[in-house]
N, C-alpha and C positions, 0 to 999 in steps of 0.2 A: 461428718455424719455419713454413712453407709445406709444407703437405700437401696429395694429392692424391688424390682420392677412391677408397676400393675398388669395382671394377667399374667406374668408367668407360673409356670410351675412352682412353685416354692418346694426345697428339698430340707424338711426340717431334721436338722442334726441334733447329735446328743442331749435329746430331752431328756429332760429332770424333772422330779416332783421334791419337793419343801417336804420335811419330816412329816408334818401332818397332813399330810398332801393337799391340801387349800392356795398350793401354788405350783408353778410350773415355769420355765422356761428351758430357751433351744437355741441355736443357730438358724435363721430361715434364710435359706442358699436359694436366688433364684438360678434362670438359667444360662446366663451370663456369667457367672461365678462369684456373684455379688451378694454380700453378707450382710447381715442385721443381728440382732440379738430378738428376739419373739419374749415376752411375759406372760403367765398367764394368772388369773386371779380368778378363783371359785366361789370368792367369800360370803357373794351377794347370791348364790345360787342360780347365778349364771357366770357366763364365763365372760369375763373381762380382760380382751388380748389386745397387746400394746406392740407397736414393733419401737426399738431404742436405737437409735444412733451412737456411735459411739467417735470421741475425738483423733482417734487414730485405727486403722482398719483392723477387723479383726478376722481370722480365718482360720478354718479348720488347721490344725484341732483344737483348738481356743475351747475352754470348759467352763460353762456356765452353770450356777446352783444357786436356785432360790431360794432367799430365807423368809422366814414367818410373816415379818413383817412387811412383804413387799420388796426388800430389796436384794438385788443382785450382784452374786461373788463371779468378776472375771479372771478366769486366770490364763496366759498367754504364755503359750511354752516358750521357751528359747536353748539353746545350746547351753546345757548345764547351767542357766538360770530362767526363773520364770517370775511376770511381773505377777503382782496380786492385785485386783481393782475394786472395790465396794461402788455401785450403783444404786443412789437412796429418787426413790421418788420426792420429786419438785412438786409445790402448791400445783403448778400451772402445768400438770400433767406430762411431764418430764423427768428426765432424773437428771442427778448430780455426780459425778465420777470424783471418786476420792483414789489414789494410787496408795493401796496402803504397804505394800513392802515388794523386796527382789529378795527370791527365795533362792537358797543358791543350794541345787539337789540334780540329781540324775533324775529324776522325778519327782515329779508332782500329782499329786489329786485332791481332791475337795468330798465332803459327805452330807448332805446335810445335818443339823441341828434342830431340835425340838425347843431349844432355847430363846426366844425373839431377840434375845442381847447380845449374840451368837450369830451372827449370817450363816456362818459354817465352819466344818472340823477341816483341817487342813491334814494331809498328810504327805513326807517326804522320806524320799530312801535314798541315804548316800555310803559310800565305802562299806555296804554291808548290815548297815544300821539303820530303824524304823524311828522316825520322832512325828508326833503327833502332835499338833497347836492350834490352839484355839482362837479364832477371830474375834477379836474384839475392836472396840472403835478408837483402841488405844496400839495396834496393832496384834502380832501374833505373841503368845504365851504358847511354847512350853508345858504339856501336860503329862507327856508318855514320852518314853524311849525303851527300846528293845531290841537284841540283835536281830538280823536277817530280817522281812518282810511279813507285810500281814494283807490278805485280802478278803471280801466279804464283809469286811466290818457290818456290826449291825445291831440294833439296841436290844437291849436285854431287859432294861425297865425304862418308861414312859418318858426319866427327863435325861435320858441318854450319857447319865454318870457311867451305869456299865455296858461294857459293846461284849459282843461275841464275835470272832472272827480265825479267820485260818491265818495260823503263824507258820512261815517258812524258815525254815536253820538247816542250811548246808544239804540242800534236797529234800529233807523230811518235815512233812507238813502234819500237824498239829491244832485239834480245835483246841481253843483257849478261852477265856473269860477277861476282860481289860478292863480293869476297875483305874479307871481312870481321876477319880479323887485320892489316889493313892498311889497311883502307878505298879501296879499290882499287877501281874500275870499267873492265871492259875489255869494249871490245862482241862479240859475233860476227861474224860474213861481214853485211855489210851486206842479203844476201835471204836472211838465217835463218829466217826467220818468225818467227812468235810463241811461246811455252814455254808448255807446257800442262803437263809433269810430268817427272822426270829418274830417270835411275837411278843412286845414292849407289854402286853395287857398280863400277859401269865409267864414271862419268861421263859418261854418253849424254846428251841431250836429247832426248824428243819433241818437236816442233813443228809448227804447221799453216802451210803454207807457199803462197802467193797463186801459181797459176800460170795461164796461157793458157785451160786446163782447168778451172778452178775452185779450191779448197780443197783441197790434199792435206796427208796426215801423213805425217810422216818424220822418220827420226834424223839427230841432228847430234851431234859431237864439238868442244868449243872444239879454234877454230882450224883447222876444216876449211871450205872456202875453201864448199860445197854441204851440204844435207841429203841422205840417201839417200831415196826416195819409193817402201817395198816396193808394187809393183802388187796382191799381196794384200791388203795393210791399205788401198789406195783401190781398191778392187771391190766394197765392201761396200754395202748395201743398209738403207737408211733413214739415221736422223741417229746418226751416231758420236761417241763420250765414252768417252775415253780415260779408266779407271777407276786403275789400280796396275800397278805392274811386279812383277815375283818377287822377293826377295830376290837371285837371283845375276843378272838383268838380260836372264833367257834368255824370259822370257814377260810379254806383256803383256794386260791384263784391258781387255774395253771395252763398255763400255754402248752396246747399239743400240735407238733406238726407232722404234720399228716400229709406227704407229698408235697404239691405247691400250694397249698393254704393250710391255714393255722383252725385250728377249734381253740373255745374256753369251755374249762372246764370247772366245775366249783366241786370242793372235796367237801364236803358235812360227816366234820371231824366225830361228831358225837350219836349220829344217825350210822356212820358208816357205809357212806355211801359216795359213791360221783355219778352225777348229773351235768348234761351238758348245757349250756348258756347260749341260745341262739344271737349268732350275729351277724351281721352282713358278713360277705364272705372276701376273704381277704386275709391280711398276714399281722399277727399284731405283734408289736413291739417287745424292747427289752424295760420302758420304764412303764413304771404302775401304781399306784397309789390307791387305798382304801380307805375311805372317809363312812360316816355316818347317812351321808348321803347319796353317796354313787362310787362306785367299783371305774378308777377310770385309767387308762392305758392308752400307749400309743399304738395305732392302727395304720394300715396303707390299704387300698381298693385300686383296681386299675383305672377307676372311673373320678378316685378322690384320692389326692397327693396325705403324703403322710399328716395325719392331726390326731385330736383326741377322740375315742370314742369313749363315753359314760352310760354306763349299764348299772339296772336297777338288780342286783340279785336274785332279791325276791319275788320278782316278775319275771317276764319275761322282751320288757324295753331294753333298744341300744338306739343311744343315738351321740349324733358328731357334734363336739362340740368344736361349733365352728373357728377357724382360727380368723386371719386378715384377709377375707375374700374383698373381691372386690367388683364392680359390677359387670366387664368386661373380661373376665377370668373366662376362658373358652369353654364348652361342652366336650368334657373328654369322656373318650373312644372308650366302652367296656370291653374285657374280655369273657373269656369262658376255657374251661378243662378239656380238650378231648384225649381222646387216646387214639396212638397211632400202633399198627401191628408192627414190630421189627425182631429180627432175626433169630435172637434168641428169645426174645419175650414183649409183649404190649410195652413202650415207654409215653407218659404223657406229654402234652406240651400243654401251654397257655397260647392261643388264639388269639389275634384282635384284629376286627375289622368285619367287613363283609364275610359271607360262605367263598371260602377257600377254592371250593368246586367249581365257583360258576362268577370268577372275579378276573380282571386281565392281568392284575398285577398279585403276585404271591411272592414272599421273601419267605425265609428261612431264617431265624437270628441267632447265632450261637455262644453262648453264656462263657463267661471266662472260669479262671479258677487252678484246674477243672474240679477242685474242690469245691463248689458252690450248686446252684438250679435258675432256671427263673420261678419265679412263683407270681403272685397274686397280688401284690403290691405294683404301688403306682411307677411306672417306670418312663421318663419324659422323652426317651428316644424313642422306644418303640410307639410313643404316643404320635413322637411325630410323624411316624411312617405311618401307622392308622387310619390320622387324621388328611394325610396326602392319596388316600383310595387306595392305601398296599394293604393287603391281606396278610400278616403276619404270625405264621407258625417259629413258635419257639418251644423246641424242646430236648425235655431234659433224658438225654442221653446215656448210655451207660459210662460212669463216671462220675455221674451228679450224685447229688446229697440228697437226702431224704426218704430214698427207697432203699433203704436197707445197709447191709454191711456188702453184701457179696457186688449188689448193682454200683457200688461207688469203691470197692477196690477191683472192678473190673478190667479195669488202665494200668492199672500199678505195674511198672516193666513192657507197658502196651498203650505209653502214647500212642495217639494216631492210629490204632490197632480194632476196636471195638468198637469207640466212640465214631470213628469214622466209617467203619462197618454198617451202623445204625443208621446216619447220615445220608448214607447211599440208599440204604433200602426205604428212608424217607420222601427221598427222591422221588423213589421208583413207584412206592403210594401215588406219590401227592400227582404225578404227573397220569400215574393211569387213570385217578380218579376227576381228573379236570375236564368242565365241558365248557369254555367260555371260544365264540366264533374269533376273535381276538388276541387270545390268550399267548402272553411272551411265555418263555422257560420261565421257571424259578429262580431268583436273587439269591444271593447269600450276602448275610452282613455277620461281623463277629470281633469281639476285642477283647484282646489280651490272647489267654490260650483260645480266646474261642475265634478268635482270626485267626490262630497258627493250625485251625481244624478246618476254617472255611477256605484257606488256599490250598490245606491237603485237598478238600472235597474239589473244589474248581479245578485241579490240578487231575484227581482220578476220575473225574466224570467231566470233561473238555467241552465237550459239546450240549452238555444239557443245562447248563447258567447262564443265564440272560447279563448277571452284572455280578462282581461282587468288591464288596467293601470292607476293607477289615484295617482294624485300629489297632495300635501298637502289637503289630506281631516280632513275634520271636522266628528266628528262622531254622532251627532244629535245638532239642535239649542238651545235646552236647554243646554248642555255639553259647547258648544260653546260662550254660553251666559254668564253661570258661568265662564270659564276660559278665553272668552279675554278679549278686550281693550277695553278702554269707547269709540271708533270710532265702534267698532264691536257691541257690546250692543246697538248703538244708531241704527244701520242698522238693528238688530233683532225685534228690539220695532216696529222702521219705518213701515218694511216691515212685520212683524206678525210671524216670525221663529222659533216658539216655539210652534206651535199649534197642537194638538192632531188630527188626521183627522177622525180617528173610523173607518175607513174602514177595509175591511177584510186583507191587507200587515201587518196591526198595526201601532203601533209607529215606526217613522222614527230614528230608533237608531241600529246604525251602528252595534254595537259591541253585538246587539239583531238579527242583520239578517246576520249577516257577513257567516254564518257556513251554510248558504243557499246556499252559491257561490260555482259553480261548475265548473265555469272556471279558469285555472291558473291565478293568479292576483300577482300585479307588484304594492307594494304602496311605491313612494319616497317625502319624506320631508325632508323640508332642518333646521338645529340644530336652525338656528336664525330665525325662520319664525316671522313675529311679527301681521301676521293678524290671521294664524290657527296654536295654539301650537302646538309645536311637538308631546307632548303628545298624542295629539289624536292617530297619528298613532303608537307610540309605544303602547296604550293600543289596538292597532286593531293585530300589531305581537305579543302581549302576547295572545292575545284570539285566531291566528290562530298558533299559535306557532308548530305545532303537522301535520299543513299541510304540505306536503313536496311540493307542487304546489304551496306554497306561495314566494315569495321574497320582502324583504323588503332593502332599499336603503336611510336611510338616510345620508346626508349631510351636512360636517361638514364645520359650517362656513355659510351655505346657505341661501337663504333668504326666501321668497315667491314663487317663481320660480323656483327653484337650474335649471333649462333647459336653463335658459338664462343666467348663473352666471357663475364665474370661474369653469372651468372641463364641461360647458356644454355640449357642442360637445361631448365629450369619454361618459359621461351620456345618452346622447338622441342617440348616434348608441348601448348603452348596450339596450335601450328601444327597437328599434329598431330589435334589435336580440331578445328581449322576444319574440315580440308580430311575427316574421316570423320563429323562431326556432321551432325546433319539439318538440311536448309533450312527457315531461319526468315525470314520476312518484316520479322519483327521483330529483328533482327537490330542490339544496342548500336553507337554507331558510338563510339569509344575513340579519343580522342586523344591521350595519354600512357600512360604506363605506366613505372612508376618504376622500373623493373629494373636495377640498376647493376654 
């Protein structure tokens, strides 16, 4: 049985909602990297959450789906097979683990089912070929097969005989209709677009549909020759995510994000109109479910780790349904939006902690990716830096996601270029505008590409960083190119990471500017990382090997993160203690660290 700590942070994974959404389950990761299964159960009109043990561990990316009746589909990837597990609730408030089969697929997924005899749809894709099976207690059946891939499944009528979904054959994607008591495949209007989500009550489809004008959404009905494209629902302002439809088909929920926090927005399909849905403010998830009696979704807040939020439509209530709190669960640190002036344009961050102006200790923390942001969700490192008296600006740079097209291909062929341009003039704010009798330099902390920014920045500004800290860095995009994975190569090509910029810093190679750094510096990677070798950072402690300001922390067994992994917690308060201990000259330089 896998337990997970009282009072930590819980990081809940791959939530699910049950076809009728009156259930729910997840992974709840605390902060040790310790896994549970979480239940949720709406039936009673409240929310009834269960954490489940299971007889052998399970871990990300383990994919849980709840079915009607309470019980829970596990499935546990493996190397070209995956087990299947049925989880039925016990009299004595437990479950039962039945192993019901080894699925032998390059993949796997599960869907739910509106059927209670049905846990769930199974789907597998091997040498090219899509077969879809249905769970029974007698094991898998068999119901569809079809070449090449399908994704989006999604029902078409109430007891989910027919799905709509996008069929892939040999690059060309296809909405289709999957009458699955028949195994029947019929396509739509050939510029259907693509199926995002359907409504089971009127057989509708959503779709996002390629026009002259860009990406619009609109309904389709099998068999209608166009989609409808309401001019309300493409007027909307930032990136749109189509969330749930209402049970009768008349209203539709959709995620808009909008910098670092999310809106909801409700479409009144028949009014013609959107309307926004006040919610605490924060970033809401990718699952969602629309019941009869609450609209409910998963959410994150800086102040509340990811759970359910339930909102009334037709008012104007949200509130959390709470998961496995517990009484001892700490008071976590909120943030707030500010904007900062840089170079080319205002970039915002996310804040937490005390006023930045008038605080001794101020960090910097740099977001990896560089495709990604930080936003407004709960995030358990920077909480711990909050909760330790550091004032914590994080912001999203040019590079980041969310503001647009031109701010996040900024970097393309300009690693290190722009983003660390921005960096500096951050700097150069935060330190004019400080008034504290006390006050150190500015820290930098950052992982992944956002440590291979935060050694650029300690490297071009030597004298003005107090500490920094950075977690699996990379030590130039060429370096990186050579030694990783053909996922990492394709991201380098994409986005241009290997390009000379010719400015006066030079080449963006770590292990060329590292003996710049004149702040004590803290670099941890974990032995199994599998996006930035570990190499890198051992070639960054043999070149600073001679520093005694240097500490190095790898982690054995670790992955991409070792902060959110087994031993995170005793790792991130050692970080913790670098970056507000006092400057030692003598300073151990640490080449392992057995933390697994």
């Amino acid at each position: 049985m896998v337990n997970v700590a009282p009072g930590d942070p819980v990081r809940r994974v791959g939530l699910r909602f049950s076809a009728r959404g009156e259930h729910a389950a997840c992974l709840a990761v605390d902060g040790d990297g310790r896994t549970a299964i979480e239940a949720w159960s709406f039936e009673r009109g409240h929310a009834d959450v269960r954490r489940i043990g299971t007889a052998a561990a399970v871990v990300v990316p383990a994919q849980v789906i709840p079915a009607e009746d309470g019980r829970i589909v596990l499935l546990r990837p493996g190397s070209g097979t995956h087990e299947v597990t049925v989880m039925t609730p016990s009299g004595s408030g437990g479950h039962v683990e039945h192993r019901v089969a080894t699925v032998r697929a390059e993949g796997l997924r599960a869907f739910a089912s509106p059927d209670p005899a049905v846990p769930a749809m199974l789907v597998s894709c091997t040498d090219g070929r899509t077969v879809i099976q249905r769970l029974t207690d007698e094991g898998l059946e068999p119901v569809a097969g079809l070449p090449g891939m399908i994704t989006k499944e999604c029902r078409l009528t109430p007891d989910g005989r027919r799905l709509a979904a996008n069929h892939i054959v040999d690059g060309e994607r296809r909405a289709v209709v999957l009458d699955l008591t028949n195994d029947a495949v019929t396509p739509f209007a050939h510029d259907a677009g693509a199926v995002l989500l359907s409504s089971p009550a009127t057989g509708e489809v959503l779709v996002a549909v390629d026009t002259p004008d860009g990406v619009k959404l609109g309904w389709l009905t099998p068999g209608d020759a166009h989609a409808h494209l309401p001019g309300e629902l493409n007027d909307i302002e930032g990136v749109v995510l189509p969330l749930a439809v209402d049970p009768g088909g008349d209203r539709l929920a959709l995620k808009v994000t909008d910098g670092a926090r999310s809106r909801l927005l409700i479409h009144e399909r028949r009014a013609g109109k959107v309307r926004e849905q006040p919610i605490p403010p924060g970033v809401i998830g990718f699952a969602s479910a629309w019941t009869e009696g609450a609209l409910r979704f998963g959410h994150s807040a800086p102040a509340h780790p990811c759970g359910v939020l339930a909102v009334d439509p037709s008012g104007t209530g949200a509130e959390w349904v709470e998961g496995h709190d517990t009484p001892d669960t700490p008071p976590w640190c909120d943030a707030r939006l500010e904007r900062f002036d840089g170079p080319a344009a205002p970039m915002e961050a996310v804040v937490y902690g005390p006023d930045w102006r008038r605080t001794e200790h101020v960090l910097v923390a740099l977001h990896g990716g560089p495709e990604a942001a930080w936003d407004l969700s709960f995030d358990p490192t920077l909480q711990r830096f909050a909760q330790a008296g550091i004032s914590v600006i994080a912001p999203n740079q040019r590079g980041s996601t969310g503001y647009g097209a031109a701010h996040r291909a900024a970097i393309v062929d300009r690693w290190g270029g722009p983003d660390l341009a921005d960096i500096r003039h951050l700097l150069a704010v935060v330190d004019t505008a400080r008034h504290h009798p006390r006050q150190s330099a500015p820290m930098l902390f950052g992982a992944s590409y956002g440590a291979f920014l935060a050694l650029l920045a300690a490297a071009a500004d030597p004298p003005m960083w107090s500490r920094c800290v950075a977690v699996g860095p990379f030590l130039s995009g060429p370096r990186l190119y050579a030694d990783g994975s053909p996922a990492v190569r394709s991201l380098l090509e994409r986005l241009g990471g290997r390009t000379d910029l010719g400015d006066d810093l030079g080449p963006r190679d770590l292990l060329r500017l590292c003996p710049r750094i004149q702040a004590p510096l803290m670099v941890v990677h974990g032995e199994q990382d599998d996006v930035v070798p570990v190499e890198h950072s051992r070639a960054l402690a043999r070149r600073l090997a001679a520093d005694r300001r240097f500490v190095y922390r790898e982690v054995a067994g670790g992955g991409h993160y070792p902060l959110s992994g087994r031993g995170g917690r005793a790792l991130l308060d050692e970080v913790v203690d670098f970056l507000l201990g006092p400057v030692r000259d003598d300073l151990a330089l640490a080449t392992r660290a057995a933390s697994a």
